[in-house]
N, C-alpha and C positions, 0 to 999 in steps of 0.2 A: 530736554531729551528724557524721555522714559526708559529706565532703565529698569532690568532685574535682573537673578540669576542666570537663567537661562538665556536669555541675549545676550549676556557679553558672556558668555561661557558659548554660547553658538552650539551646544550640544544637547539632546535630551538627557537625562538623568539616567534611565534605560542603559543608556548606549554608553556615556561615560564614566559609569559604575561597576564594568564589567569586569570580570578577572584578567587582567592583564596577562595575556602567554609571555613566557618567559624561554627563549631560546634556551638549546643546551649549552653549559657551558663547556664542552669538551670542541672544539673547533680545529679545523685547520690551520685556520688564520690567529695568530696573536701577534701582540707587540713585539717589536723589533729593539726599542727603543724606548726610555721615559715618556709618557704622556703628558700632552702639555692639556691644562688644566685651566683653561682663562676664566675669570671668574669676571663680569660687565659691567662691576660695581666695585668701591672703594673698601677697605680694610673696617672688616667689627658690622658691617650690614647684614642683610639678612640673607641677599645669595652669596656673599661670604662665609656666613654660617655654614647654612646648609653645605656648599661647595666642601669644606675641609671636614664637615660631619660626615659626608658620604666618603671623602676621600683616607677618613681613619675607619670606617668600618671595613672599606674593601683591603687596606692595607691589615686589618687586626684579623680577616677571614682568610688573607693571603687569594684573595678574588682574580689577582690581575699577575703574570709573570715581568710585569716592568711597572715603576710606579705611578701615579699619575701623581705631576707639579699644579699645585694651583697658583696662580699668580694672577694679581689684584691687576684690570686694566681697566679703570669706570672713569677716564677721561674724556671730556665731552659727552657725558651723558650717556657712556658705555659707546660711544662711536669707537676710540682708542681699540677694544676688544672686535669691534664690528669686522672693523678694518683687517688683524691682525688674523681673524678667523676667514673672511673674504681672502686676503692673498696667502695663504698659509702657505709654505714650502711642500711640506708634509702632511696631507689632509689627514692620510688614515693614522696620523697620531696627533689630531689636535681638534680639541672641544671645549664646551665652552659651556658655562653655568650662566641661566639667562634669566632677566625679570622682564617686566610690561616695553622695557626703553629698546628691549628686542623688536617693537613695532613702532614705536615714538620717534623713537630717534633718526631712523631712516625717513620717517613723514616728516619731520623736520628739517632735515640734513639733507635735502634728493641731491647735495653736490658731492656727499660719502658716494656715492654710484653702487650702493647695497642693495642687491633683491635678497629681503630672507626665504623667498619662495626655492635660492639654489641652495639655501642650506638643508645641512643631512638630520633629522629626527632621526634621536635615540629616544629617552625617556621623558614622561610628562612624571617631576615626582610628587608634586601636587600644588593649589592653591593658596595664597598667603592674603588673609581678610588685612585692612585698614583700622586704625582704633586713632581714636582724636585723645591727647593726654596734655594734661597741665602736670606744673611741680605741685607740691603736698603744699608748701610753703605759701601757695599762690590766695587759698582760703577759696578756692574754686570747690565744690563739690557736687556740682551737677551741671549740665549742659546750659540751663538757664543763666544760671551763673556764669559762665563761660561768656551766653551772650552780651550779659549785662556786661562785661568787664572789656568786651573788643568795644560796643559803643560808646561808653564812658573815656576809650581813652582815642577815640576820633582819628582814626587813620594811625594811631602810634602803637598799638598792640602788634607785636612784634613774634610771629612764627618762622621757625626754620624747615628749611627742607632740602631736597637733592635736586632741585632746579628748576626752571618753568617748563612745563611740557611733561616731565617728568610725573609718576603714578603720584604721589604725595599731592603735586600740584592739580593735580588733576584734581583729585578730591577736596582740596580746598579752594579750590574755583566753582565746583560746583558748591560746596554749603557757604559759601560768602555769597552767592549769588540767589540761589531761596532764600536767604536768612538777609540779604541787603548789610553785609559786612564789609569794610573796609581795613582789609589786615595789610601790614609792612610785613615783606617776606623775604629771609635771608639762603641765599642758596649756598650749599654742602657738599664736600665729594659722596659722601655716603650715607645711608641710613644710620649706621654706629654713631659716627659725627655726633647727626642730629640729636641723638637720643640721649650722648653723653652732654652736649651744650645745655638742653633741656634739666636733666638731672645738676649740673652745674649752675643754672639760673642765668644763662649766657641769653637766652632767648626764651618767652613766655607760653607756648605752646609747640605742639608735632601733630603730625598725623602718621606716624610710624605702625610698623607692623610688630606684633605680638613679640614677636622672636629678638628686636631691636630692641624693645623696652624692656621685658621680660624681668631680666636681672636690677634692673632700676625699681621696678613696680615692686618686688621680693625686697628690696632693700627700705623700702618706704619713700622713697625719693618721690616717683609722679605717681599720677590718681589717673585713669582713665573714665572716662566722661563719654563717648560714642561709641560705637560700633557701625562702623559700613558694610555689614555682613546681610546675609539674608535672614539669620536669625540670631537672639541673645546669643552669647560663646558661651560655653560652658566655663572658660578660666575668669570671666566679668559677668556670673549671672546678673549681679542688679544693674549692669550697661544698657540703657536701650540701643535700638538701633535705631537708622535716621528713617527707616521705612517705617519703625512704629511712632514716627510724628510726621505722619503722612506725607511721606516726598519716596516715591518709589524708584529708589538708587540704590546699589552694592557695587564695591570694585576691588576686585580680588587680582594680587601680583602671583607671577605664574613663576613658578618655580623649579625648571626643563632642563636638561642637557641635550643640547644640540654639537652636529658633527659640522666638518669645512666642507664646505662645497666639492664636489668630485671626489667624497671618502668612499671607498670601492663598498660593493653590498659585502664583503666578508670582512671587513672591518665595523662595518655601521651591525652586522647582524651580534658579530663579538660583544660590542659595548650595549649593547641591545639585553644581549642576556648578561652580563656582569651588573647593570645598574637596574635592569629587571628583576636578579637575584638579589638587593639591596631594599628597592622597593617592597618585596613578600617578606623582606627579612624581618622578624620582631623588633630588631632597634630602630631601622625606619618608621614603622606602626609607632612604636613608641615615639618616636621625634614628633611625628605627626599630631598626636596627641598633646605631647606637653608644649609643643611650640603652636597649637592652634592653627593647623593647618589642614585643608579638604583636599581630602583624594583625590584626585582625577585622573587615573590610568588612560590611555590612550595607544592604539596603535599607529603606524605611519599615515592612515590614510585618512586618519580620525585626526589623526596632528595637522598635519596640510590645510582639512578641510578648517580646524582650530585658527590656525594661524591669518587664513585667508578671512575668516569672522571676524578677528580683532584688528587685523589694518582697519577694515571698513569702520568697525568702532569708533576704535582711534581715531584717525581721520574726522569723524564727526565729533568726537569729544572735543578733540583739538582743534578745530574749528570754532567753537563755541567759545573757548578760550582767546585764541588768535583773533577772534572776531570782534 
């Protein structure tokens, strides 16, 4: 399958670059109550990260008059979080920090009984690229090497990840499959897991995102060797990417806060402009920056139309896979 930026991003560049409006935030409508904060993914990952990143700067700007709880729910593949945001009690105080398994999961799971078509868009905070990383220790130091070292060890080279079907797996079913690789793959509650196993020497390779390795890469512990972006990142200039060894792929984990189904518009427009005002705020830019992450602001109608691109994606990547 041919892939690039704008396919699976489903938007022009134009369109999805555009200054995000930001609601006022003086409102009718506020919380009543703690916000609950569901986070789709396991403890030390990457929408963990982010999740409590947003959730201390709106607390440290006093953004919200009740607090928002984050709490870890990435069982089954973020189904546990699906679930719990589908039957919410209280929709207008509960949301959720979302990755790719916000579309995977329900194409896998149709007995979850999840359309994310009834859930509420608030914020797109932006996109999160794929980076392929070995330990220091491994004596890997470029991609070739990398291959040499899955063929040499015949089906026993051994990577971990957050689970079949899952964004990680995704991308390593596509480059074991141009590359005719044969990897053992262990699956994870979460990206942090993976990234900490890896720096442990628990298992021989990740395909993790920047923000999960980040602190390992600074310690010296792993090396990264690919990039699945559309161009070098500026935190791996000497990385290639897999599209400059001509196989034209990128796959970027999305990075969103979404509402429960049936959140009233005065509630969904609140959270709208509170993580809108996070968004334009300089520590967001800045995260954006040091954790290697692309912007992509979006309105509701630009989200919907988002969301409805990346089932269809899905769906054929995961096919591919399942196939």
């Amino acid at each position: 399958m041919k892939l690039n930026k704008r396919l699976f991003l489903g938007l022009a560049a134009s369109s999805a670059l555009t200054t995000l409006p930001i609601s006022a935030m003086a409102q009718e409508w506020e919380p009543t109550r703690p916000v609950d904060f569901t986070i789709m993914a396991g403890a030390g990952g990457g929408a963990d990260q982010i999740a409590r990143f947003v959730q201390s700067v709106v607390e440290a700007n006093d953004m919200m008059n009740r607090p928002l709880i984050p709490t870890n729910r990435g069982g089954g593949s973020g189904a546990d979080a699906l679930l719990h945001l589908n039957n919410a009690r209280d929709a207008d105080h509960t949301l959720m920090v979302t990755l790719n398994s916000f579309y995977t999961t329900p194409i896998r799971q149709e007995a979850l009984g999840v359309d994310i078509e009834t859930f509420t868009p608030i914020t797109m905070m932006g996109v999160d690229p794929f980076v392929l990383w070995v330990h220091t220790d491994s004596g890997i130091t470029d991609f070739d090497g990398y291959l040499a070292a899955v063929r040499e060890m015949n089906g026993e080279y051994v990577m971990g990840g957050t689970g079949s079907g899952q964004e990680d797996s995704i991308v390593i079913a596509y480059m074991s499959d141009v590359y005719d690789l044969d990897i053992k793959y262990i699956p994870y509650d979460g990206g942090g897991a993976v990234a900490r196993d890896l720096a442990g020497q628990q298992i021989m390779a990740t395909v993790n995102n920047p923000a999960e390795a980040n602190g390992f890469y600074a310690a010296g512990d792993v090396v990264p060797l690919l990039a699945f972006s559309d161009e070098r990142m500026e935190a791996y200039p000497d990385v290639p990417t897999i599209k400059e060894l001509g196989h034209d792929f990128s796959y970027y984990n999305q990075r969103a806060i979404v509402g429960a189904p049936g959140m009233s518009d005065e509630a969904a427009e609140y959270y709208r402009g509170v993580f809108g005002a996070v968004y334009e705020g300089q520590e967001w830019q800045d995260y954006l920056a040091s954790e290697s992450l692309s912007p992509l602001p979006m309105n509701e109608e630009e989200t919907r139309a988002y969301w409805a691109t990346q089932v269809e994606n899905h769906r054929k990547l995961l096919s591919q896979i399942d196939g």
